[in-house]
C-alpha positions in Angstrom: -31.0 -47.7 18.9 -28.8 -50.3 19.9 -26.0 -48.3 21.9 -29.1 -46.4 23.4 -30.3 -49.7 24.7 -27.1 -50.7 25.4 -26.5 -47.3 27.6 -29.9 -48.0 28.7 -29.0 -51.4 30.1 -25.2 -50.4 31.4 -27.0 -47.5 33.8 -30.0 -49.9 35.0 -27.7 -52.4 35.7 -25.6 -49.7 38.0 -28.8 -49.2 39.8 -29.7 -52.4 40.3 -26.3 -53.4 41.9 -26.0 -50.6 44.0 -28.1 -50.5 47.7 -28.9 -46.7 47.1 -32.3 -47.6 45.7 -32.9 -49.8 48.9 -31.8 -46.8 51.4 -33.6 -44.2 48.8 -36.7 -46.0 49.1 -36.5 -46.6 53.2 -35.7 -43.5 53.4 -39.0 -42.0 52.2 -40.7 -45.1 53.3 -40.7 -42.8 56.7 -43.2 -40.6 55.1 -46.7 -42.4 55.2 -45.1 -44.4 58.4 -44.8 -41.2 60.2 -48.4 -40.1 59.1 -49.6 -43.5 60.2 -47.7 -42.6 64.0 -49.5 -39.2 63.5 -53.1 -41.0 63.1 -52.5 -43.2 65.7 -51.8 -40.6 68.2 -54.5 -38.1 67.0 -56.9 -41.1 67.7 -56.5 -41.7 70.9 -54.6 -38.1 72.5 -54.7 -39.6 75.9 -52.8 -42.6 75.7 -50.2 -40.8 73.6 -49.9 -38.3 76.5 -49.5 -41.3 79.1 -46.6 -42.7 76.6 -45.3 -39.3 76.5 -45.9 -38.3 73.0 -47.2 -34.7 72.5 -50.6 -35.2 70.6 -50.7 -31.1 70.0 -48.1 -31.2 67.4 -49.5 -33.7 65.7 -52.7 -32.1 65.7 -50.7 -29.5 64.0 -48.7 -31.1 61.3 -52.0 -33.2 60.2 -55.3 -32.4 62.1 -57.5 -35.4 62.6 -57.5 -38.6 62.3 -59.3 -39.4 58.6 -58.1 -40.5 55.4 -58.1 -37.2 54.3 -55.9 -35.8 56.5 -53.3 -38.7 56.1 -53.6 -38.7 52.3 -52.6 -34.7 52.1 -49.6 -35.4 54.5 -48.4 -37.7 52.0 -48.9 -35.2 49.4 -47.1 -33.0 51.4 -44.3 -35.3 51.6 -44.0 -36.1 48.4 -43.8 -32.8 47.3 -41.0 -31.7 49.7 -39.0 -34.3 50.6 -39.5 -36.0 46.8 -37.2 -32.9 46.0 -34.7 -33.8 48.4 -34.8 -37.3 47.1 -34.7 -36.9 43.8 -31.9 -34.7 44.1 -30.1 -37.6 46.4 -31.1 -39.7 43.1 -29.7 -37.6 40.8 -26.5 -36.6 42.2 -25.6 -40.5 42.4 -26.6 -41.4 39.2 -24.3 -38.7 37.6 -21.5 -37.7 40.2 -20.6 -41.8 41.2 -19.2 -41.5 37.9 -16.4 -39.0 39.3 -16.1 -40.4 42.6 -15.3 -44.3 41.4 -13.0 -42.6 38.6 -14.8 -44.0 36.1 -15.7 -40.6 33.9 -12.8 -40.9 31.7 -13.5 -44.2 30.6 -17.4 -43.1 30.1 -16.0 -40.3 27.9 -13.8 -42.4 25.7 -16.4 -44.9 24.8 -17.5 -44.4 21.3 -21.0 -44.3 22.4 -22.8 -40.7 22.0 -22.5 -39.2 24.9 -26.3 -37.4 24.6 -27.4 -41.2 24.5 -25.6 -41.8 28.2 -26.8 -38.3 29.5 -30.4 -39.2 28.1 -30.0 -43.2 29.6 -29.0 -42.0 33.1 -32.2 -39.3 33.0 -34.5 -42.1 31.9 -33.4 -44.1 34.9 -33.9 -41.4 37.2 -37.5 -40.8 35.9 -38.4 -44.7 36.4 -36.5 -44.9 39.8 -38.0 -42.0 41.1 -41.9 -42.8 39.8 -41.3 -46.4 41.2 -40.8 -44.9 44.8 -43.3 -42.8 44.9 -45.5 -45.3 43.7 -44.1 -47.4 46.3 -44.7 -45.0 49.0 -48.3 -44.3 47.9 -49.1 -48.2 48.4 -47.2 -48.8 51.7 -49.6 -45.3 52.8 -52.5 -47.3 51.3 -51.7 -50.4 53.9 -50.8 -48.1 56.8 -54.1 -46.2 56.9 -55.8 -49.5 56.5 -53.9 -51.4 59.4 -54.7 -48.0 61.5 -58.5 -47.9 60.4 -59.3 -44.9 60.1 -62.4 -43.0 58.8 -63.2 -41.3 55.9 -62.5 -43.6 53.0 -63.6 -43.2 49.3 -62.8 -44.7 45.9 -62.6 -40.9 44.8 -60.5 -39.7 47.3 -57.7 -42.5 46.0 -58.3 -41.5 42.6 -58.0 -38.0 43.8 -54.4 -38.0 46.8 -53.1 -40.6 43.5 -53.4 -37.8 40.9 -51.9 -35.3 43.5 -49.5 -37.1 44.4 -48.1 -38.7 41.1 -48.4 -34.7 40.0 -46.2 -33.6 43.1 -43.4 -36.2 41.6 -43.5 -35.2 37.9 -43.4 -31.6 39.2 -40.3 -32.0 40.9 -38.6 -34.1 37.8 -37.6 -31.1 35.4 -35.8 -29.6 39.4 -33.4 -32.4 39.3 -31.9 -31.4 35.7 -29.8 -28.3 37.3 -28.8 -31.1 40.1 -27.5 -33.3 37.3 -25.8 -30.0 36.0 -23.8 -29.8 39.3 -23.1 -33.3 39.6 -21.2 -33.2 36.6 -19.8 -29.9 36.2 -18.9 -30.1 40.2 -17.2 -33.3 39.6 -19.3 -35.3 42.8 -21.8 -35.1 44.8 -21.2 -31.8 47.3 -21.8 -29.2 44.7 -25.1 -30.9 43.9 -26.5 -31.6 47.8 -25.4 -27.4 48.3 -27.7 -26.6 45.5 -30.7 -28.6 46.3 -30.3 -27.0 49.9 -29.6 -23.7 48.9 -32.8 -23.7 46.2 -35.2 -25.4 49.4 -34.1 -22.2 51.4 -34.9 -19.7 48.4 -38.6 -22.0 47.5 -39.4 -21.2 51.7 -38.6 -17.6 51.2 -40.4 -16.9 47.7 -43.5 -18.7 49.0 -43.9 -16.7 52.3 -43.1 -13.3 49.9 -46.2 -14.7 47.8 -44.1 -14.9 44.9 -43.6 -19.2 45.0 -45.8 -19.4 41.7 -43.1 -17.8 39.7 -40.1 -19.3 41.4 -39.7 -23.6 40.1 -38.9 -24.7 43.0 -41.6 -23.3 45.4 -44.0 -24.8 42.6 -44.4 -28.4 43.9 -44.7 -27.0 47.3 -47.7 -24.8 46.5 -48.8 -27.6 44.6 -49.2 -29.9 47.4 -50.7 -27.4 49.6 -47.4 -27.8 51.8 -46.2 -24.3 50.5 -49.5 -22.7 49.8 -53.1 -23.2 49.2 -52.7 -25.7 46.5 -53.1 -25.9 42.9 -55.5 -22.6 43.1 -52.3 -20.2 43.9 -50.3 -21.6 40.2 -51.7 -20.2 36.9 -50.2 -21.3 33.7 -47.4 -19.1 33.9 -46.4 -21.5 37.0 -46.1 -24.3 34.7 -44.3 -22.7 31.7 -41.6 -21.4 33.9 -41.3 -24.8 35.8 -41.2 -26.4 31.9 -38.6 -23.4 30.9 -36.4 -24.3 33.8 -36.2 -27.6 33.5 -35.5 -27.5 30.0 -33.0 -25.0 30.5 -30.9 -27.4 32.9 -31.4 -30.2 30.2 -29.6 -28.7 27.8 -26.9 -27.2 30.3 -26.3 -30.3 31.3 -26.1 -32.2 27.5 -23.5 -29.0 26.7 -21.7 -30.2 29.7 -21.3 -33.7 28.5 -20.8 -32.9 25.0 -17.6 -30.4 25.8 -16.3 -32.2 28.8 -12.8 -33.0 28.6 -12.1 -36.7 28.9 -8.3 -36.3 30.5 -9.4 -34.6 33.4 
């Protein structure tokens, strides 16, 4: 227990001293900022013409200006660009390692290595849950500032459940990124596969076939890729489970039979 805390501690404090979780959060900070734009325009399409913004495409990336619209833009945020930055997460937490040359000495420490592969998940879990919890309150205090209609306590409860969902959904996604990371040695191999598996979610969604493949699942989810949670059946989940579980223990063999010299 105490070299798990100890790991624990060692990878939080990495986080915490690095300005990736700053960017990381700006970054998808842009999300509910860009719906609020979006609401803005949508309620008044004439003086966004006058200004030179084009209130059609607007109208077609959210619709109207309500609370509903602007919570399921979030929603669909979260559940396509939370991939993208989990995967940004993820390959920093486990491919820094190789690019500050510090691997070797990770290795060599008599500290199990599954407890520092299970640390740096747990971090990535927290860090990624705090920003989209983060992002769900700035979205909060944009609508507000915009006022717009349509407000209701169960609507909250409800974008809150969806989004939250959209997050954990993409969680067991990022263990095949961690895979890369490590087995790539850096961060390339690990950005190439999150691009490559957004291309292949697009294609198996449009072919009707997103509820089988992992990655089209948070995007169907969201309603972003689909029309929501009625298009995934339980064999969605189990295969989304079965994946990530799959990468978990790729990348735990990984760790356990990497060689430390090189």
């Amino acid at each position: 227990m105490n070299n798990f805390m100890s790991a624990l501690w060692a990878e939080s404090l990495k986080m915490r001293r690095s300005r990736v979780p700053f960017f990381t959060a700006l970054g998808f900070s842009m999300a509910p900022l860009a719906g609020g734009l979006f609401m803005i325009i949508l309620k008044d399409p004439e003086a966004a013409r006058s200004l030179g913004i084009i209130s059609a495409k607007a109208q077609l990336m959210v619709g109207v200006a309500d609370w509903p619209a602007f919570f399921g833009f979030m929603i669909q945020a979260v559940a396509a660009g939370g991939l993208v930055l989990f995967s940004i997460i993820t390959s920093w937490v486990f491919g820094r390692e190789f690019s500050d040359h510090t691997v070797k000495e990770l290795l060599a420490l008599p500290t199990s290595r599954e407890i520092i592969v299970t640390a740096k998940f747990i971090v990535i879990a927290i860090w990624a849950l705090a920003i989209t919890l983060l992002i769900f309150g700035i979205g909060l205090i944009v609508g507000t500032l915009v006022n717009i209609p349509g407000w209701s306590v169960e609507l909250v409860r409800t974008t809150f459940m969806k989004v939250t969902g959209a997050a954990v959904l993409n969680l067991p996604l990022v263990a095949f990124v961690a895979l890369l990371a490590s087995a790539g040695r850096g961060y390339l191999p690990a950005f190439g596969w999150t691009i490559f598996t957004l291309v292949l979610a697009n294609i198996a969604a449009i072919l009707g076939w997103g509820d089988w493949f992992p990655w089209a699942i948070p995007g169907i989810f969201s309603g972003a890729a689909g029309p929501g949670t009625d298009a995934l059946g339980t064999h969605s989940y189990v295969i989304l489970i079965l994946t990530g579980t799959l990468g978990l223990a790729a990348t735990y063999w990984w760790w356990r039979n990497a060689d430390q010299t090189r």
